[in-house]
Every structure is written in structure tokens, then in C-alpha cells.
MARTIKOL-106148 format. One record per residue: x, y, z of N, C-alpha, C, CB in turn; residue in three letters. Coordinates in steps of 0.1 Angstrom, whole numbers, plus 5000, padded with zeros to 4 digits. Glycine has a CB too. Layout:
XYZXYZXYZXYZALA
...
END
This chain:
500849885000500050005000500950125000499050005012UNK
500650234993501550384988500850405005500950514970UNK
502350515006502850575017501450725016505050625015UNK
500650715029499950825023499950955038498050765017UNK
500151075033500051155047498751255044501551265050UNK
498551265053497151325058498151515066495951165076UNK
497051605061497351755070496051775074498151905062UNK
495851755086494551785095494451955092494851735113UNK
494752025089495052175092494652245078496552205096UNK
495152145065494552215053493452185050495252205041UNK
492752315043491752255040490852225030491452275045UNK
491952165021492052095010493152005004491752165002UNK
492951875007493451795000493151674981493551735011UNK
493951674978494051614967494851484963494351694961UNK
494551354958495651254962496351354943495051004963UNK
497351314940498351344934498351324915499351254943UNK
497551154919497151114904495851184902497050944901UNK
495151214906493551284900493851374902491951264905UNK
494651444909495051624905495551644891496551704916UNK
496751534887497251524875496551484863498151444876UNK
495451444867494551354859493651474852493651234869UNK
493051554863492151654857492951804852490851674869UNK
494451824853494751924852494851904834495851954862UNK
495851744834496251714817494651704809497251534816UNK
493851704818492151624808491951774804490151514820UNK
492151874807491752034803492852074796491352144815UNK
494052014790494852074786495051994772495852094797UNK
494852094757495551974746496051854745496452004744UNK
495551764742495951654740497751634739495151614728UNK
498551754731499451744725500451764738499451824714UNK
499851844750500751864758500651794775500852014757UNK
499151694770499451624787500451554793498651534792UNK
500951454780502151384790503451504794503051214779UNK
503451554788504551664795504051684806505051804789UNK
502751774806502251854820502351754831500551924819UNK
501951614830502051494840503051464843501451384838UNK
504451494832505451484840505551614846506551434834UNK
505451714847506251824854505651824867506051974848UNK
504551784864503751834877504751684885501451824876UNK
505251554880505751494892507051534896505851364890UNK
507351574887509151704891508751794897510251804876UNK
507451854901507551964906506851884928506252084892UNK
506051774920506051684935507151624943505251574933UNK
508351594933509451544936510551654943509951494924UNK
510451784944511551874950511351864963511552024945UNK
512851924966513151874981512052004988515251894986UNK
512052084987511552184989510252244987512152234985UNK
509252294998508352434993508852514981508352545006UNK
509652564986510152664975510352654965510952704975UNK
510952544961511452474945510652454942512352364942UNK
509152364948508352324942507152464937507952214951UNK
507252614943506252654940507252724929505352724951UNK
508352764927509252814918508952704905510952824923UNK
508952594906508452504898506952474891508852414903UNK
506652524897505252564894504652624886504952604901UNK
505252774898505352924881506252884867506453094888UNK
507052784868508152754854506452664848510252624858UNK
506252584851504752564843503852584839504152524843UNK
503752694849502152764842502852904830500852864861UNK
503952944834504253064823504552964811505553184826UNK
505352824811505552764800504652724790506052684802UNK
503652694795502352664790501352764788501852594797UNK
501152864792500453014791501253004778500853164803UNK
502553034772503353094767502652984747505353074778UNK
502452834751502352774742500752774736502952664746UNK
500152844743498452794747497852944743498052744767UNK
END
């Protein structure tokens, strides 16, 4: 069974694959498997930080193509 954590305090959670799932289903066909990977590079940083700096590097990359 995947390792799952719970934050009593936010208040909103999302598991990881259906965040990914519905972000790529609204986005071009041509560009979901990229967006599904970034978004796991962007779940993968060591960091808050990196990850929200990573973030903004996807949404302006894709603004930019769209």
C-alpha cells in the first residue's frame, strides 16, 4: 500500500494522480504527458520553494504555448 500523509489543518486535499489527471484532461491532447510529468518533478523537489518556483516555470510555459 502507497505511503499516504494526511494534514489535518488544510483544507483541501487532493491524492496526486486525479490532481494530474484532471489538470492534463483540460489541457491539449498534445501537451498532457509533459504537463503529468512536470507536475511529478514539481511533486518530487526537496522543497516548498522549489516546488512553488516549479510551478510558476509551468504555468508561464504553457500560458506561453496555449
Amino acid at each position: 500500500m502507497p505511503s499516504v500523509r494526511v494534514f489535518p489543518e488544510v483544507p483541501w486535499q487532493r491524492c496526486q494522480f486525479h490532481f494530474a489527471r484532471n489538470i492534463s484532461g483540460k489541457s491539449p491532447k498534445k501537451y498532457q504527458a509533459g504537463i503529468r510529468a512536470e507536475l511529478q518533478e514539481m511533486w518530487n523537489c526537496e522543497t516548498i520553494e522549489d516546488a512553488r518556483k516549479k510551478r510558476d516555470e509551468i504555468i508561464a510555459d504553457y500560458r506561453r504555448r496555449c
